[in-house]
DOMIDO-124730 format. One record per residue (C-alpha): x, y, z. Coordinates in pm, 1 decimal. Example, Ala and Ser with C-alpha at 12.3 -4.5 7.8 and 13.67 -1.06 7.14 Angstrom:
BEGIN
{{1230.0 -450.0 780.0}}
{{1367.0 -106.0 714.0}}
END
This chain:
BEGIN
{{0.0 0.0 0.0}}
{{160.2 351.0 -132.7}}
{{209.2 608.7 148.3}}
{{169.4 932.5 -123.2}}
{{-13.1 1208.4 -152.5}}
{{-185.7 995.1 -459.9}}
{{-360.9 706.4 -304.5}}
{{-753.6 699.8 -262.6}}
{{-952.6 770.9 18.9}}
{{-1059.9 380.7 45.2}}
{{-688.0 329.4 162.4}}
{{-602.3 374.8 555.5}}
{{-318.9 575.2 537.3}}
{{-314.2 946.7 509.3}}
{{-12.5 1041.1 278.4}}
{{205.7 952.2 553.4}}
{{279.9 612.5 767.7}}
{{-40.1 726.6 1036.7}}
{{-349.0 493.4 989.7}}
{{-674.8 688.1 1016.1}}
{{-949.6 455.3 1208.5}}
{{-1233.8 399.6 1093.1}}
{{-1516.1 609.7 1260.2}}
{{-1310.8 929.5 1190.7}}
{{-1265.9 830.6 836.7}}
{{-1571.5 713.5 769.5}}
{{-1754.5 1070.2 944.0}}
{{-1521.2 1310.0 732.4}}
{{-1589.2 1091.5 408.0}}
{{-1941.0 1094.7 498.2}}
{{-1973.0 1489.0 542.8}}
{{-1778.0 1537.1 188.3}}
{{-2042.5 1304.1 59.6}}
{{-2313.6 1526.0 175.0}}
{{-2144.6 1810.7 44.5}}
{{-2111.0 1654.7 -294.1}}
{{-2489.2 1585.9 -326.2}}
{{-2564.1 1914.6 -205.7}}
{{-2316.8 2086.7 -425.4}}
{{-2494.0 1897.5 -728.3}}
{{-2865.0 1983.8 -612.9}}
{{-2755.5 2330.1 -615.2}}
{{-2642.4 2331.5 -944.6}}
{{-2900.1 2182.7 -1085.7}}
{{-3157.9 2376.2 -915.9}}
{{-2938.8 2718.9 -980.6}}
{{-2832.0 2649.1 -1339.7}}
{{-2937.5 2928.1 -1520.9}}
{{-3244.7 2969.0 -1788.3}}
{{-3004.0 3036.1 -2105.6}}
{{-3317.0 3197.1 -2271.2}}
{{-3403.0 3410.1 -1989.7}}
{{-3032.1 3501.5 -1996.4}}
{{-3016.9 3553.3 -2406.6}}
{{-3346.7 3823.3 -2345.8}}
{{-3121.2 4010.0 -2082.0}}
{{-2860.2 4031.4 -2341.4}}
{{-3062.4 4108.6 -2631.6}}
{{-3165.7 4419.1 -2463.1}}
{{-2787.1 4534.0 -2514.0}}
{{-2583.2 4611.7 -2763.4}}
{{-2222.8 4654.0 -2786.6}}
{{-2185.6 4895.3 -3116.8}}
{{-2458.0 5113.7 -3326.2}}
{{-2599.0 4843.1 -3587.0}}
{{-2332.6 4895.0 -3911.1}}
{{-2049.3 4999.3 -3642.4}}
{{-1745.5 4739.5 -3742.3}}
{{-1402.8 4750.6 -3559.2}}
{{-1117.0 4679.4 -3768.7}}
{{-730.6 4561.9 -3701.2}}
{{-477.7 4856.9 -3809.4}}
{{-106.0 4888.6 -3819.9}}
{{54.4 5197.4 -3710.7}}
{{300.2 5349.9 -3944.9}}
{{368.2 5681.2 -3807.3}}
{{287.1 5857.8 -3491.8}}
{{218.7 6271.7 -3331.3}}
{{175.0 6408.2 -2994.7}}
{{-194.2 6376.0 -3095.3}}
{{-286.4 6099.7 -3368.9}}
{{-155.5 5797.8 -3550.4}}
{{-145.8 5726.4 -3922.4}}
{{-226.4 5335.7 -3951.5}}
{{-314.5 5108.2 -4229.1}}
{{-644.4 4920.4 -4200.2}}
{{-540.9 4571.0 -4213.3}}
{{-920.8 4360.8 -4258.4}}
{{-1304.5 4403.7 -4291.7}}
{{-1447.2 4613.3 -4584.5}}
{{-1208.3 4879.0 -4571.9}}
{{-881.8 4678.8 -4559.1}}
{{-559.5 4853.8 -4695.0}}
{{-681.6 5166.5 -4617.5}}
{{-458.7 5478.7 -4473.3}}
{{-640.6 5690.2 -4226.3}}
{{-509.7 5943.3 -3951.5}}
{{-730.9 5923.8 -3621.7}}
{{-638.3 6129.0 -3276.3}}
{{-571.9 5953.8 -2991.9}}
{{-613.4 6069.1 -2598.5}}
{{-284.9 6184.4 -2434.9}}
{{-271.6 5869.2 -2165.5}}
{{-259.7 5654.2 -2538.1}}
{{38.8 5935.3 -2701.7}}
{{248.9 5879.6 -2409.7}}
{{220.8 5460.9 -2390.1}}
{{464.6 5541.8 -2675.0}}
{{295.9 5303.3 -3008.0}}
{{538.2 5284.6 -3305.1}}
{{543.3 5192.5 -3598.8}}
{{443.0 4828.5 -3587.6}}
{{215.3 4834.4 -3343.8}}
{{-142.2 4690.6 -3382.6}}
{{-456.8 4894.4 -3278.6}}
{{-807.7 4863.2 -3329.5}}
{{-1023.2 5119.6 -3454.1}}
{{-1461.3 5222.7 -3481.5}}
{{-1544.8 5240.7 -3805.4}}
{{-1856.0 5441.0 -3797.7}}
{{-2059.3 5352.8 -4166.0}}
{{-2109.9 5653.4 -4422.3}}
{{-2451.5 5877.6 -4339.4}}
{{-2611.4 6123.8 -4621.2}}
{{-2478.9 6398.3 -4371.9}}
{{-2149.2 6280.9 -4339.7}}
{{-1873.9 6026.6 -4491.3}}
{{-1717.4 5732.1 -4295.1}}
{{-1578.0 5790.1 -3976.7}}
{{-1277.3 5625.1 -3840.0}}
{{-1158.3 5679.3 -3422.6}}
{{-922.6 5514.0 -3197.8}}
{{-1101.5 5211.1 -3010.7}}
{{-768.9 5059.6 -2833.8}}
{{-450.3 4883.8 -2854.2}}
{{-408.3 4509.8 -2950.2}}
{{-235.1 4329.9 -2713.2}}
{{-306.5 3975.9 -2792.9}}
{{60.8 3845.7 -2853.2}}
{{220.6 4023.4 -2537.5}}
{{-65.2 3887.6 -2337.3}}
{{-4.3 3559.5 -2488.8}}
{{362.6 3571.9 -2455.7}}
{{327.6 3665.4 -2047.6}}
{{64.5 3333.8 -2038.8}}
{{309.9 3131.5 -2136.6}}
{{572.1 3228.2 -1931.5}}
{{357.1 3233.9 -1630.7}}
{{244.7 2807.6 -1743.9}}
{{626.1 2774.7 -1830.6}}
{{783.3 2896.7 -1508.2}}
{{496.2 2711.9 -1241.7}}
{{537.5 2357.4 -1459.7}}
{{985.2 2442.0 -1424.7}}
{{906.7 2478.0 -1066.8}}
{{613.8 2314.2 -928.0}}
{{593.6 2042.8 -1213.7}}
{{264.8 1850.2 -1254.2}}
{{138.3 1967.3 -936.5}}
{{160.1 2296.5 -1049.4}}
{{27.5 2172.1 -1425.3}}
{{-296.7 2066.4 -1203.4}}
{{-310.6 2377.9 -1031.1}}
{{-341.7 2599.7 -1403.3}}
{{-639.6 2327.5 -1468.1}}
{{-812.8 2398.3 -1157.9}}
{{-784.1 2760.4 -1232.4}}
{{-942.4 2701.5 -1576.6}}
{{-1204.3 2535.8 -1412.8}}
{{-1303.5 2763.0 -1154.6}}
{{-1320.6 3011.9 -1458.7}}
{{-1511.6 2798.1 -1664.2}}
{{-1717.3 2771.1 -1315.7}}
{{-1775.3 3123.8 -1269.3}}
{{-1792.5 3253.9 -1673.8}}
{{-2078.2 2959.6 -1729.3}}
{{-2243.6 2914.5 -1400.0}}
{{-2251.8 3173.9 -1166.3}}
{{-2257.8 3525.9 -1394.5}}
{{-2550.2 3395.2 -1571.4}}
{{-2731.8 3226.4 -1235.4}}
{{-2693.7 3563.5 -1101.6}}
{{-2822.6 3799.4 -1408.3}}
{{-3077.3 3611.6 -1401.1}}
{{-3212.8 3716.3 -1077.0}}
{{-3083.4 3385.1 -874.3}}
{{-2968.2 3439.1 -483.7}}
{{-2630.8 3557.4 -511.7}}
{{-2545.2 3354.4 -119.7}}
{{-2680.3 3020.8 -316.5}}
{{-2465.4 3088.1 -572.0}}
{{-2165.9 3210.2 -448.9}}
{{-2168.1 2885.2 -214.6}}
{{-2288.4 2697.9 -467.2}}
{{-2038.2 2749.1 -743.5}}
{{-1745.4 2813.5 -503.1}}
{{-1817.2 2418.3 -313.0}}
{{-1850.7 2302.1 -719.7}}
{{-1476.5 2466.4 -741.6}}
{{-1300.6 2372.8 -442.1}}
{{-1516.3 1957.9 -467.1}}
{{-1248.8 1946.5 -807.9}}
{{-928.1 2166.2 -753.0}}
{{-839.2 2091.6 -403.4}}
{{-853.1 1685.8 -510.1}}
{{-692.6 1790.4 -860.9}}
{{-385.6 1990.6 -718.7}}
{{-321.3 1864.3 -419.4}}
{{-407.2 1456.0 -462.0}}
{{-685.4 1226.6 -325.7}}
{{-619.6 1161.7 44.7}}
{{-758.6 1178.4 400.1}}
{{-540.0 1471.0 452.0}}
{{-650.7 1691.4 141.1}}
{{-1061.3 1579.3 259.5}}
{{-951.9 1767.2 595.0}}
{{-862.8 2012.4 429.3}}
{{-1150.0 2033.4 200.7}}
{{-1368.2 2040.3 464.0}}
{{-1216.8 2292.7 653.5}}
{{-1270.9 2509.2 322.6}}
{{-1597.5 2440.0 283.6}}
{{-1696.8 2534.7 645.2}}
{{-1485.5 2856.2 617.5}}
{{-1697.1 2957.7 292.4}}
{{-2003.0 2894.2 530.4}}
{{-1854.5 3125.9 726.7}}
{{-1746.3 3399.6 474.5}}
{{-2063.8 3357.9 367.8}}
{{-2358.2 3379.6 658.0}}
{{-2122.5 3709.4 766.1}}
{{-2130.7 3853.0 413.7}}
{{-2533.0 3871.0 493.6}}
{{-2475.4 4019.6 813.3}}
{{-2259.8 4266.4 752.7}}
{{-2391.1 4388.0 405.0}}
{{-2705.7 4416.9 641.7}}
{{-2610.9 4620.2 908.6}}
{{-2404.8 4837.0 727.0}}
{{-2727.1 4891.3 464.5}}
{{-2446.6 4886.9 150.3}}
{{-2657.9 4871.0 -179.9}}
{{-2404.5 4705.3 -363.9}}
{{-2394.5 4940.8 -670.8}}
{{-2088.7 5177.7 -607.9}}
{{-2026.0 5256.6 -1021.0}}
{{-2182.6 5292.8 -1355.8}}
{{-2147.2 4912.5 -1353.3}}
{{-2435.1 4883.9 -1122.2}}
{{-2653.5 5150.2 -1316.5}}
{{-2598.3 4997.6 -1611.9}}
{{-2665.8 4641.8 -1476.3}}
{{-2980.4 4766.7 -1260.4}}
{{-3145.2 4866.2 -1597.1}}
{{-3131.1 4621.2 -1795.8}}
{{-3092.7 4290.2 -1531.8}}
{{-3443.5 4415.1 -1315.1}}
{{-3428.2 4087.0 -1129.1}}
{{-3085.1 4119.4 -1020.0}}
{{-2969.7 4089.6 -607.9}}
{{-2715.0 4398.9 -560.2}}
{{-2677.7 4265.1 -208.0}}
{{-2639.4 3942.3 -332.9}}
{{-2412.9 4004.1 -567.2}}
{{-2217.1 4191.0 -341.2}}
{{-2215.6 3905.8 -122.3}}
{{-2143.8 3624.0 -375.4}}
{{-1848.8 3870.7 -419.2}}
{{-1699.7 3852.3 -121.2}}
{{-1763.2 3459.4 -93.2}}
{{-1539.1 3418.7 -431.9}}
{{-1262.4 3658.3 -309.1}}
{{-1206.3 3398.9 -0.7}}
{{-1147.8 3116.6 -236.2}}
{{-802.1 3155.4 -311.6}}
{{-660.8 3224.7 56.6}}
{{-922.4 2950.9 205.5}}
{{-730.0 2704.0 -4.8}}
{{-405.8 2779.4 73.8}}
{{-470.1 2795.2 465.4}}
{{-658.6 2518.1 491.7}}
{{-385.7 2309.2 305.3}}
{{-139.7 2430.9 511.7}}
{{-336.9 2364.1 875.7}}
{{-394.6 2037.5 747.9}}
{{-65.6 1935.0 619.5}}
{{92.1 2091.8 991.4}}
{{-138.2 1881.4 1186.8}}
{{-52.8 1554.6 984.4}}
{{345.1 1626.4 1019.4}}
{{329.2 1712.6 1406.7}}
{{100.0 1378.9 1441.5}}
{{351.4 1216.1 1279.3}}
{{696.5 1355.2 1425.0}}
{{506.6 1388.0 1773.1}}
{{296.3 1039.6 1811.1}}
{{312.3 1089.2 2241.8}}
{{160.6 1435.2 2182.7}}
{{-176.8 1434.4 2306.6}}
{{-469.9 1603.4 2122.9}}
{{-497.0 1928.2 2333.5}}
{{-124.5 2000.6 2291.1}}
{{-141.7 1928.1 1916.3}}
{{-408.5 2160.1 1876.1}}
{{-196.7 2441.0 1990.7}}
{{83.3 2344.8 1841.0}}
{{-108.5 2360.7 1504.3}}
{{-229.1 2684.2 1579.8}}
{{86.5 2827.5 1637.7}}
{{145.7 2768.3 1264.8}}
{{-211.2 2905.9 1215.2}}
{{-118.6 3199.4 1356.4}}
{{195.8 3306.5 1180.4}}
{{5.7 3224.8 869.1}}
{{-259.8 3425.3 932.4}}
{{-72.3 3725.5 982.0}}
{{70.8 3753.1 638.7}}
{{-246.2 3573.3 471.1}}
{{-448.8 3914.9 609.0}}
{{-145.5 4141.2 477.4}}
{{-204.5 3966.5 136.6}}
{{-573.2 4015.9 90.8}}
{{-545.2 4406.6 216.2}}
{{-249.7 4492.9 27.8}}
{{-433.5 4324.0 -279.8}}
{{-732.1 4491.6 -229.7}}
{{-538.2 4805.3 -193.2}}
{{-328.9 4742.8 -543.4}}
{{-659.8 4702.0 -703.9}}
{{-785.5 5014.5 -595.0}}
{{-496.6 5243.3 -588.5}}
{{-616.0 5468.5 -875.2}}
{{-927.4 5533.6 -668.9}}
{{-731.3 5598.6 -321.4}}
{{-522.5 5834.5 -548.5}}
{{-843.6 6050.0 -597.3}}
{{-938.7 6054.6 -236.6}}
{{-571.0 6163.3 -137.1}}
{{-631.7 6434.0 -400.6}}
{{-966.2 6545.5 -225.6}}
{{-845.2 6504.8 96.0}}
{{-1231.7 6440.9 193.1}}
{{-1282.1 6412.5 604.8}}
{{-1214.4 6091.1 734.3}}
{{-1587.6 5994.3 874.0}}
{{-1711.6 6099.3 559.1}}
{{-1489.6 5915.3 362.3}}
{{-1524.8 5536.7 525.3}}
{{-1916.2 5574.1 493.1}}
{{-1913.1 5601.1 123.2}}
{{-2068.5 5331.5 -59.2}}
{{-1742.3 5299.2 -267.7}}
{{-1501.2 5268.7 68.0}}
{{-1743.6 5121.4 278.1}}
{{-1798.6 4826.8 26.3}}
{{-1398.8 4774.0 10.0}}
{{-1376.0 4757.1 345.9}}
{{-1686.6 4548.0 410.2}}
{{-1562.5 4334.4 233.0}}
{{-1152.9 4293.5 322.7}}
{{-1325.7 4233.6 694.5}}
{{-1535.8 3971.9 607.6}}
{{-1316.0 3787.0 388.2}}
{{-1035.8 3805.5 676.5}}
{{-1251.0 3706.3 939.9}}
{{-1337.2 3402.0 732.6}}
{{-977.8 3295.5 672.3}}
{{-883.6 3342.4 1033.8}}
{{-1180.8 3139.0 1150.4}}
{{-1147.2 2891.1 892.2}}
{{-782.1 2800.9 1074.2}}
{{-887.4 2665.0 1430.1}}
{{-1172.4 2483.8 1215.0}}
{{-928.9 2330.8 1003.4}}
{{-666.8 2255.2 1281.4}}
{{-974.4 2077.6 1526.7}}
{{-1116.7 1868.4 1220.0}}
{{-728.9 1731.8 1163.3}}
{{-626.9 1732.3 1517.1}}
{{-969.6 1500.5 1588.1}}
{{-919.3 1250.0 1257.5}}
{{-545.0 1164.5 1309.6}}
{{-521.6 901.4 1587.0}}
{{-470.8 1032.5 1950.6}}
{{-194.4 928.4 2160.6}}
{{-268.2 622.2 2259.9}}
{{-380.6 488.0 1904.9}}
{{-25.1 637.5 1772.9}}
{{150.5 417.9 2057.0}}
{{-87.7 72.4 2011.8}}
{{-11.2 132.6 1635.5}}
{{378.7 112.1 1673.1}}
{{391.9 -178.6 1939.4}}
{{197.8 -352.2 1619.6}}
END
């Protein structure tokens, strides 16, 4: 019987040489279990009506019907415009001049350079019209993709290959599930849980391997997104946040009538959790399953705190990484209040602030309690003690 990180659950051993008995096993399988067939009733029941979803969308529309936006080449530049040659669609091999904002002279195009342009069709009143619509960055963006895939499978090999498939799934999760489940008016809590549990059932298995250990760990995640989630609705609540803070929300609020702001806002904060949920829940679980093993006289109370000893130091700079990313995120907007200089009071009971900071809190609270639930779900399915001690005399 293999003692890796690979084996199945129906094996006794736990990625290491401690054997799991079988009431501990058999309650933690059992809960996943239950979490599975939940996960799937709530996808089924959630999955969204695609022709309620294609009416929202119908009411939209990207471009003014005869609008067409064609690939150019730039083959001279100015402080204010570019002269490109069209390079497909109807007007293909074209030279026009169009003007350019300043922010787009000073990113510094050559000649070379792909753009894409509006071509506005030819009225009675006026001829066609050609504008700046943006820069194409498709092969820089394609050429930083592959490094990123090239330089995690160098390091982290096929654990890291898994880990860039669960991240296609969980987009694949949240692009085909959850946007349309929620324009369509679904609860955003049902499906934040819903689609986050249907992430975390297939990447935490995927990337880290099928064992006991990673099923502690799953199940620490899944009661920390529980968490994250039932104070999402009670803080959104007592702070009265709308959950429209931009044009985004204006725009969605008139064409998506049946949509949840608070919802949303709270399915939000659920999928912001994910990532750090993962990685701490790993971690707590993997600690408790080395000390268990490097410490079999350590009795459960002491390996609890030694556990969350780790816990805590990981906390610590798990918090620093979800405020300093929230704060990268939204630096151009903390930029604007510096400029403003608005009162302090005022400015943390904006929608705008309020919302950001809503929501760093409840995502942090979540991670820190999802440690000591992590840590006492390990600490009670490795054996105790005296199971450790009757296991080595044998």
């Amino acid at each position: 019987m293999g003692h890796g990180h690979g084996h199945g659950h129906g094996s006794h051993r736990a990625g290491s040489d401690i054997e799991i008995a079988r009431a501990p096993r058999l309650v933690l399988l059992g809960l996943l279990a239950v979490s599975f067939v939940l996960t799937g009733i709530g996808m089924v029941a959630l999955w969204p009506d695609q022709d309620a979803a294609d009416a929202i969308r119908s009411q939209t529309s990207f471009a003014a019907p005869g609008v067409t936006y064609p690939s150019a080449t730039v083959e001279s530049t100015s402080d204010t415009g570019l002269t490109v040659r069209i390079d497909d669609g109807a007007y293909a091999g074209r030279r026009v001049e169009v003007d350019v904002p300043p922010e787009v002279a000073a990113s510094r195009l050559g000649r070379g350079d792909g753009v894409r342009l509006i071509a506005t069709p030819a009225t009675d009143q006026q001829p066609v019209r050609f504008s700046y619509f943006g820069t194409e960055r498709g092969t820089p963006l394609w050429l930083l993709g592959g490094l990123f895939v090239l330089v995690v499978v160098a390091v982290a090999r096929w654990r890291g290959l898994l880990a860039i498939g669960g991240l296609a799934l969980g987009g694949a999760v949240i692009w085909w599930f959850m946007l349309p489940a929620l324009l369509v008016g679904e609860s955003g809590v049902l499906v934040g849980l819903t689609g986050s549990a249907a992430i975390m059932l297939v990447v935490l298995y995927t990337t880290h391997g099928v064992s006991l250990r990673t099923s502690t760990a799953l199940l620490g995640t899944l009661a920390g997104l529980l968490a994250t989630a039932g104070l999402a609705v009670l803080a959104i609540g007592g702070t009265h946040l709308t959950g429209i803070s931009d044009e985004s929300g204006g725009i969605l609020s008139s064409y998506a009538g049946d949509l949840d702001f608070q919802g949303l806002l709270a399915c939000a904060m659920v999928v912001a959790g994910l990532g750090v949920l993962n990685d701490v829940t790993i971690t707590q679980a993997s600690a408790v399953w080395e000390l268990r093993e490097a410490a079999p006289s350590m009795g459960r109370f002491r390996l609890f705190n030694a556990g969350m000893r780790i816990g805590r130091d990981h906390i610590a700079s798990t918090i620093y990484t979800i405020a300093f990313a929230y704060a990268g995120a939204a630096l151009t907007v903390l930029l604007v209040i510096q400029l403003y200089a608005p009162p302090l009071a005022e400015l943390l009971t904006t929608e705008e602030i309020a919302q950001e900071i809503v929501r760093t809190l409840v995502t942090s609270i979540g991670l820190v309690l999802a440690v000591p639930l992590t840590t006492a779900v390990a600490v009670a399915i490795v054996p105790g003690r005296r199971d450790v001690a009757e296991h080595a005399d044998h």
